[in-house]
MARTORTOR-418547 format. One record per residue (C-alpha): residue number from 1; residue in one letter; z, x, y. Coordinates in steps of 0.2 Angstrom, whole numbers. Last residue first. Example, Ala and Ser with C-alpha at 12.3 -4.5 7.8 and 13.67 -1.06 7.14 Angstrom:
SITE resi resn    zz    xx    yy
SITE    2    s    36    68    -5
SITE    1    a    39    62   -22
END
This chain:
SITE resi resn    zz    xx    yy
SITE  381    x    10    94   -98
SITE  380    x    28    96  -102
SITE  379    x    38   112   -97
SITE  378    x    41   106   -78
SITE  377    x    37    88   -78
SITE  376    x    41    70   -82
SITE  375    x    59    62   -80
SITE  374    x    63    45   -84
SITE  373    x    70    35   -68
SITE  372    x    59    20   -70
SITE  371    x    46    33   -71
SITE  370    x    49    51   -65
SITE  369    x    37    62   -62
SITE  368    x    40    81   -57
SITE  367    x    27    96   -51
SITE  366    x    11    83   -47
SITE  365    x    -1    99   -39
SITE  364    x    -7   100   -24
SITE  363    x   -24   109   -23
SITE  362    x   -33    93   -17
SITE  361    x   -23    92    -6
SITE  360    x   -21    74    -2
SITE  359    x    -4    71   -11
SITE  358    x     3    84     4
SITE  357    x     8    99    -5
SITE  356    x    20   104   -20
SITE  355    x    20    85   -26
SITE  354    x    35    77   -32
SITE  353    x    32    59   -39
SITE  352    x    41    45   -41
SITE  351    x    43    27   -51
SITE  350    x    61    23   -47
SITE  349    x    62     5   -48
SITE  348    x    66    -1   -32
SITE  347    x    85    -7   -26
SITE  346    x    86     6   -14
SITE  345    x    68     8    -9
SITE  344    x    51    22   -10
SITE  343    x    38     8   -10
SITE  342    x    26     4   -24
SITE  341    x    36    -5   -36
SITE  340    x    49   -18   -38
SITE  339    x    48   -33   -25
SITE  338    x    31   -27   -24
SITE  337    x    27   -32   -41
SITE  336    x    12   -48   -36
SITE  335    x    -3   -38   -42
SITE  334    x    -7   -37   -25
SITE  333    x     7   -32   -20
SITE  332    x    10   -18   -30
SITE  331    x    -9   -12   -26
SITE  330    x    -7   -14    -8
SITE  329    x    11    -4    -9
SITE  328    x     4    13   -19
SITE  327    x   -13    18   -22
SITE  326    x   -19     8    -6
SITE  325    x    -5    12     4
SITE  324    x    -8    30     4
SITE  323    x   -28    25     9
SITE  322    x   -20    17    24
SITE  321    x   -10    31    30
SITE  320    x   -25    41    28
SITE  319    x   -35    32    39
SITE  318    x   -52    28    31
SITE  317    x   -70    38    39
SITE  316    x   -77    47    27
SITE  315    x   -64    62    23
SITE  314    x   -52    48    22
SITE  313    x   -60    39     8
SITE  312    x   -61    57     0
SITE  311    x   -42    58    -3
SITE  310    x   -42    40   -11
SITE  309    x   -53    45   -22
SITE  308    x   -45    61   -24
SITE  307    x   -29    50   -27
SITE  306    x   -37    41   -42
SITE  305    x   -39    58   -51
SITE  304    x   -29    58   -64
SITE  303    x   -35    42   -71
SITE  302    x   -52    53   -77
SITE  301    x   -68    42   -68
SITE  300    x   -77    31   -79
SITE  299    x   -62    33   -91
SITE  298    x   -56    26   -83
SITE  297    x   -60    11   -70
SITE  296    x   -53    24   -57
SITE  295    x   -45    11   -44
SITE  294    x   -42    10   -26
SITE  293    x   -33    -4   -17
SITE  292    x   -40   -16    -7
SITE  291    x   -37   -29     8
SITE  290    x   -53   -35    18
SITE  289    x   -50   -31    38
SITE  288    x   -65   -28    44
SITE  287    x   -61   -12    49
SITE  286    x   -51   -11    33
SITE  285    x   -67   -14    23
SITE  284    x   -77    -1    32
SITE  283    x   -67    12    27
SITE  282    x   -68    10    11
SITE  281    x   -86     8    12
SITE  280    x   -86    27    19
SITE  279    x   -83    33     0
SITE  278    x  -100    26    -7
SITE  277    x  -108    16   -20
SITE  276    x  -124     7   -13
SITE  275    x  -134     7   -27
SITE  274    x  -122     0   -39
SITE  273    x  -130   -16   -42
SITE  272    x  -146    -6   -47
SITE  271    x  -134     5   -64
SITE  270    x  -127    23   -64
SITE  269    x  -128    26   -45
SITE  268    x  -115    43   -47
SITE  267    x   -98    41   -47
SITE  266    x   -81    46   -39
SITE  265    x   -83    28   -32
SITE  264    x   -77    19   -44
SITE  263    x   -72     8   -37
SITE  262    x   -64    -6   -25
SITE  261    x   -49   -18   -32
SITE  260    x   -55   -29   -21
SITE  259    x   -44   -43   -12
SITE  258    x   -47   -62   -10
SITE  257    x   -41   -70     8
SITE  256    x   -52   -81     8
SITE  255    x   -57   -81    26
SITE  254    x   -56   -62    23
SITE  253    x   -67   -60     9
SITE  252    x   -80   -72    15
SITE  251    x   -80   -60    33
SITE  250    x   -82   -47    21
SITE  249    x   -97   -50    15
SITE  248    x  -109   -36    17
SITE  247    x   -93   -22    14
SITE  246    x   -91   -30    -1
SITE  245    x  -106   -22    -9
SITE  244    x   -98   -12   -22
SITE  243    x   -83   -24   -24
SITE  242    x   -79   -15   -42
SITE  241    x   -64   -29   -47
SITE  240    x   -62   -48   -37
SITE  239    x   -45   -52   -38
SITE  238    x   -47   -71   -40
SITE  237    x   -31   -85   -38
SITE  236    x   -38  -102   -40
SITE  235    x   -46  -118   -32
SITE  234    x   -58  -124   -45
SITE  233    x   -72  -125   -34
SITE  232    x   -68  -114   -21
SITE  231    x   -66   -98   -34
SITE  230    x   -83  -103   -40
SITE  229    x   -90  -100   -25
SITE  228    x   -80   -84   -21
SITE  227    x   -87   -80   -39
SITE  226    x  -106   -82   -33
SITE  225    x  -104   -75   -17
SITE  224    x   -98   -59   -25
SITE  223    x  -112   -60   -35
SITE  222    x  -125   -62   -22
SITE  221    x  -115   -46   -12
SITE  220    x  -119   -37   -28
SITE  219    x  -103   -25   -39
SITE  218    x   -94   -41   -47
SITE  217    x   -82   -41   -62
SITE  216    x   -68   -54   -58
SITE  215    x   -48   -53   -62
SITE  214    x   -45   -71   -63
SITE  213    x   -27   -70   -58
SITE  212    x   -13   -79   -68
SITE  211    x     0   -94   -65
SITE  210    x   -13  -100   -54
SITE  209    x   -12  -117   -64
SITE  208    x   -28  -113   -68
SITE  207    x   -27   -97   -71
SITE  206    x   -15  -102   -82
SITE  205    x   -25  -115   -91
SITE  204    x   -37  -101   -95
SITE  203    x   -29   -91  -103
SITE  202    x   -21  -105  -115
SITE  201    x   -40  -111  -118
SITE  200    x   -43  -103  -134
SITE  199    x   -27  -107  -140
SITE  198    x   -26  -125  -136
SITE  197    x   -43  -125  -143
SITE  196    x   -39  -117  -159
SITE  195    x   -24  -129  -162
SITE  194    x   -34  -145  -159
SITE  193    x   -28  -150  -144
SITE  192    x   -20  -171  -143
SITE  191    x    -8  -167  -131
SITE  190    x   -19  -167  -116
SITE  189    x   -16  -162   -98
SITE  188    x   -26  -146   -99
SITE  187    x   -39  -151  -110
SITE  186    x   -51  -157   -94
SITE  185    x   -46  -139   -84
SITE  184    x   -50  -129  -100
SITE  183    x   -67  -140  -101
SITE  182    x   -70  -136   -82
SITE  181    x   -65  -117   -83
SITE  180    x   -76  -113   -97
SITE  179    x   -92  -122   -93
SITE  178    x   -89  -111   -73
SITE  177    x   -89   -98   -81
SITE  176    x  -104  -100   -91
SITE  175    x  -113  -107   -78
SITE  174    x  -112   -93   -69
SITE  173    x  -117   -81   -82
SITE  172    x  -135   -95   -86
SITE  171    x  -138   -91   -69
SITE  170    x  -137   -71   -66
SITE  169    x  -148   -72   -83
SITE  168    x  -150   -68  -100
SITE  167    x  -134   -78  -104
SITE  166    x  -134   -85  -117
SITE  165    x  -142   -75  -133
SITE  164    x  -158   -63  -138
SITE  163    x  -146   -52  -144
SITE  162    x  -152   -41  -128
SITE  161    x  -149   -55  -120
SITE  160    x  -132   -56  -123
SITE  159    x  -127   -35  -119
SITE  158    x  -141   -34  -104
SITE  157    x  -135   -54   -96
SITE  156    x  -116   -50   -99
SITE  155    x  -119   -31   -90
SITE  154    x  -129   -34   -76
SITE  153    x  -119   -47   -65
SITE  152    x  -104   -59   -67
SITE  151    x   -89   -52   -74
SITE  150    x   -70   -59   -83
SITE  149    x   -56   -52   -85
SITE  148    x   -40   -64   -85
SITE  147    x   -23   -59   -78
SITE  146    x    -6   -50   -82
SITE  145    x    -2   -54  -100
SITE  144    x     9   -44  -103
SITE  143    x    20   -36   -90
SITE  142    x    27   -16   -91
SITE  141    x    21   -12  -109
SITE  140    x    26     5  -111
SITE  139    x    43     1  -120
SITE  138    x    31    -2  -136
SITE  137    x    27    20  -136
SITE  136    x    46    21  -135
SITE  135    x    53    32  -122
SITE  134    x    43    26  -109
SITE  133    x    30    36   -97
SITE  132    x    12    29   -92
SITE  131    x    21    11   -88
SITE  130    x     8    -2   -93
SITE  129    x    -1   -20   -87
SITE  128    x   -11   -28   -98
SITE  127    x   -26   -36   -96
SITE  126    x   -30   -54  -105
SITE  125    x   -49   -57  -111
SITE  124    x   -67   -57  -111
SITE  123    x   -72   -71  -101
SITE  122    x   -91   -67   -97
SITE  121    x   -92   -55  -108
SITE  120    x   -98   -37  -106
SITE  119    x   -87   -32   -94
SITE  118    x   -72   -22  -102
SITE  117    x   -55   -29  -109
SITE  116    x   -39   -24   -96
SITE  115    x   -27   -11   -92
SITE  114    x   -18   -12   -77
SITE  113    x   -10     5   -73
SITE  112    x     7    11   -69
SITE  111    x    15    28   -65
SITE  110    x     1    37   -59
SITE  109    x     4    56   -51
SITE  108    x   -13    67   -56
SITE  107    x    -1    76   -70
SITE  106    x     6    57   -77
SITE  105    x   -12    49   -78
SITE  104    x   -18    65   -87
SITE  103    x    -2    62   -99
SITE  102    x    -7    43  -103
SITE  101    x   -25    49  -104
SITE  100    x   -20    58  -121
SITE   99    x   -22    40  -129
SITE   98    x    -7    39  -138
SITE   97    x    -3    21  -133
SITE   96    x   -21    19  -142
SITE   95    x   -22     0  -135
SITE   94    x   -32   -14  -142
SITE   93    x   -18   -26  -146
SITE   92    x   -13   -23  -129
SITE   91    x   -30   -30  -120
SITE   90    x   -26   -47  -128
SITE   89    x   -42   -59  -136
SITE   88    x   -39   -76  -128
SITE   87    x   -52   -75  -117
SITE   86    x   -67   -76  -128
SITE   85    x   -81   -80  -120
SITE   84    x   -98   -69  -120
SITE   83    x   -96   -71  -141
SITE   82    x   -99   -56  -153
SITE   81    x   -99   -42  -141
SITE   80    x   -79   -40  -141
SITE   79    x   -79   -26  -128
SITE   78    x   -65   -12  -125
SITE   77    x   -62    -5  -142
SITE   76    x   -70    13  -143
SITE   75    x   -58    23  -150
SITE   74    x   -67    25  -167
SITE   73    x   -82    25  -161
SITE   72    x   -84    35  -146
SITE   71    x   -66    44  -149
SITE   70    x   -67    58  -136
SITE   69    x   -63    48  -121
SITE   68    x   -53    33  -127
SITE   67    x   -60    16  -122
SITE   66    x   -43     3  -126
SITE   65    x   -31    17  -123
SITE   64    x   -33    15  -104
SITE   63    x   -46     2   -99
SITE   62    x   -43     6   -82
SITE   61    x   -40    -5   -68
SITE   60    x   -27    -7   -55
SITE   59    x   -23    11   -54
SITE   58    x    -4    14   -48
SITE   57    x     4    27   -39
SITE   56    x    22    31   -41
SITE   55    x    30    33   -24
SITE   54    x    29    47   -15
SITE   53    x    38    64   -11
SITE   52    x    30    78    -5
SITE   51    x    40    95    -6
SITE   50    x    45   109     5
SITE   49    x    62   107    -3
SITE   48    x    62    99   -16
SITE   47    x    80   103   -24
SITE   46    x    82    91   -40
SITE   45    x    99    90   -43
SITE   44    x   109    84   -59
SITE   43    x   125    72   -50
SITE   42    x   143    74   -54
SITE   41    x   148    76   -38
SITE   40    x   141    63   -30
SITE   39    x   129    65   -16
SITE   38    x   130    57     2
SITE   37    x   117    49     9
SITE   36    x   112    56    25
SITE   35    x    93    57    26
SITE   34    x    90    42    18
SITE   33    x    86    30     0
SITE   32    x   100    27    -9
SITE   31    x   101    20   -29
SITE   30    x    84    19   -33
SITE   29    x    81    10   -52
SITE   28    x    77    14   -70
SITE   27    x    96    23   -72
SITE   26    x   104    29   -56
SITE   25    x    91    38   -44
SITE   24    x    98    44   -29
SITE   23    x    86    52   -14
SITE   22    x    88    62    -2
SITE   21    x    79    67    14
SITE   20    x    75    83    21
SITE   19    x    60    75    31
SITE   18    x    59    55    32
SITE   17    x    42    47    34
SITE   16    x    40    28    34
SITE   15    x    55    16    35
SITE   14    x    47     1    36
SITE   13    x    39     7    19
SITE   12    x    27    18    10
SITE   11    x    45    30    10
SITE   10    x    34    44    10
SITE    9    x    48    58     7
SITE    8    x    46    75    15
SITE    7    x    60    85     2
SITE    6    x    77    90     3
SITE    5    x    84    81    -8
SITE    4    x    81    73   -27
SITE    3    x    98    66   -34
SITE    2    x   101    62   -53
SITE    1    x   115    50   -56
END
């Protein structure tokens, strides 16, 4: 049994704050959870006093090991440019699992991370979703597959037409989406397949079936309104990724009920559909009600500093409490694992992090990491 005590722990829960509290961690899960649990005798103690406890955050989307930072070339395994639909490629096979990001995800307090195929395709394949610590590089898969990318905007039409190939424009990228999903949905009560269309279109039949989220690529407010449209028309489950301009429709958002994985924002206005990035459009979103959840899109902004995103959100405007929840339980249930991560619960796995300040600060510093239950910190890092 390991015990941590003493600490301020942001439960992220019902139960919210509780100073000087304890908490049991036996195996991968949380034991007890309160300020008079009892220790056993035979436990290893962690004393964090005058400490920040929090849940492990998690970053929604990165490409994490697929687009590693100082490998251009050889690391670089994020887009299949070939053909703008290929959903059955799998963000896993494409991962570095020794990607030093792993460890900078672990110093700035992520746990978990969705990892997923870039945006130059249209359908460009099945995230991932990984564990930043495991004692097996395999054992850092946490849930494969875990939804479909897919993008509307600038970046199918520049990559495809500069090959002088569909699409070349906001139309012909609709359209191709839309192509997909309505052949998938036509195959998907027929035994007849050819093997490489059943396997072409498996992806796809479990969005479909809403067994998986279309993970959607949109920064414009046109684009947006283009994937909530196509959301309507074949009736499933969207995560839309980026939201730049969400903020102009929200009222769509919220009548949906579609979330956005919002960012980067630690970032300068490196394209036109990003022209109205900012930190006080958080803030907006949750005055008119739009659920979200932070993300880096590493490496466009290092992992490790998802919560200084979340930090500067407040600083424009969003309330703190909020933005906490937003690298913790909102993700979690948006992602549909809240019945295991991103509260501080008995029962919970015990993704944690001790931080020497408030998880704000940017002085703070992430002092001890555990991920179901396995310990990071002190002398590594």
């Amino acid at each position: 049994m390991l015990a941590i005590k003493g600490g301020k722990i942001l439960t992220m829960d019902k139960s919210g704050v509780i100073n000087g509290g304890i908490i049991l961690v036996e195996g991968q899960f949380i034991h007890k959870v309160g300020k008079t649990v009892k220790i056993p005798a035979d436990s290893t103690v962690i004393d964090a006093q005058g400490k920040y406890i929090c849940p492990g955050f998690i970053d929604s989307h990165t490409h994490i090991g697929l687009e590693e930072e100082i490998y251009r070339v050889e690391g670089d395994d994020v887009n299949e440019t070939s053909d703008p639909i290929t959903p059955q490629l799998q963000a896993v096979d494409g991962i570095n699992f020794m990607d030093l990001a792993f460890v900078d995800a672990l110093r700035g307090g992520v746990t978990r991370t969705m990892c997923m195929p870039g945006s130059a395709n249209i359908l460009g394949g099945q995230a991932v979703f990984l564990k930043t610590l495991a004692s097996s590089l395999g054992d850092m898969i946490y849930r494969n597959p875990w939804g479909l990318k897919a993008a509307l905007g600038e970046n199918p039409k520049r990559v495809y037409g500069a090959q002088k190939k569909s699409p070349k424009t906001r139309m012909a990228s609709a359209s191709l989406l839309r192509e997909a999903l309505s052949t998938a949905r036509s195959f998907m009560d027929k035994d007849d397949l050819k093997a490489r269309e059943l396997f072409h279109n498996l992806p796809i039949f479990k969005v479909l079936k809403k067994e998986m989220p279309l993970l959607l690529h949109v920064h414009r407010a046109d684009d947006i309104l283009t994937a909530l449209r196509i959301k309507d028309e074949f009736d499933i489950d969207m995560l839309l990724q980026h939201g730049t301009e969400a903020m102009l429709v929200a009222d769509e958002l919220v009548k949906r009920d579609v979330a956005v994985f919002l960012g980067p924002l630690l970032v300068n206005r490196a394209k036109v559909e990003m022209k109205e990035v900012a930190f006080k459009n958080a803030a907006t979103l949750a005055a008119r009600g739009v659920k979200f959840s932070f993300i880096t899109d590493h490496p466009v902004i290092p992992i490790e500093h998802l919560r200084v995103c979340a930090a500067l959100a407040v600083r424009e405007g969003l309330d703190e409490d909020v933005a906490l929840h937003a690298i913790t339980s909102v993700p979690a249930q948006l992602l549909k694992v809240d019945h295991e991560l991103g509260t501080i619960k008995e029962g919970k796995r015990a993704d944690l992090v001790i931080f020497d300040g408030h998880p704000f600060d940017f002085r703070s510093k992430a002092e001890k990491v555990l991920v179901d239950g396995q310990l990071w910190g002190d002398s590594v890092g």
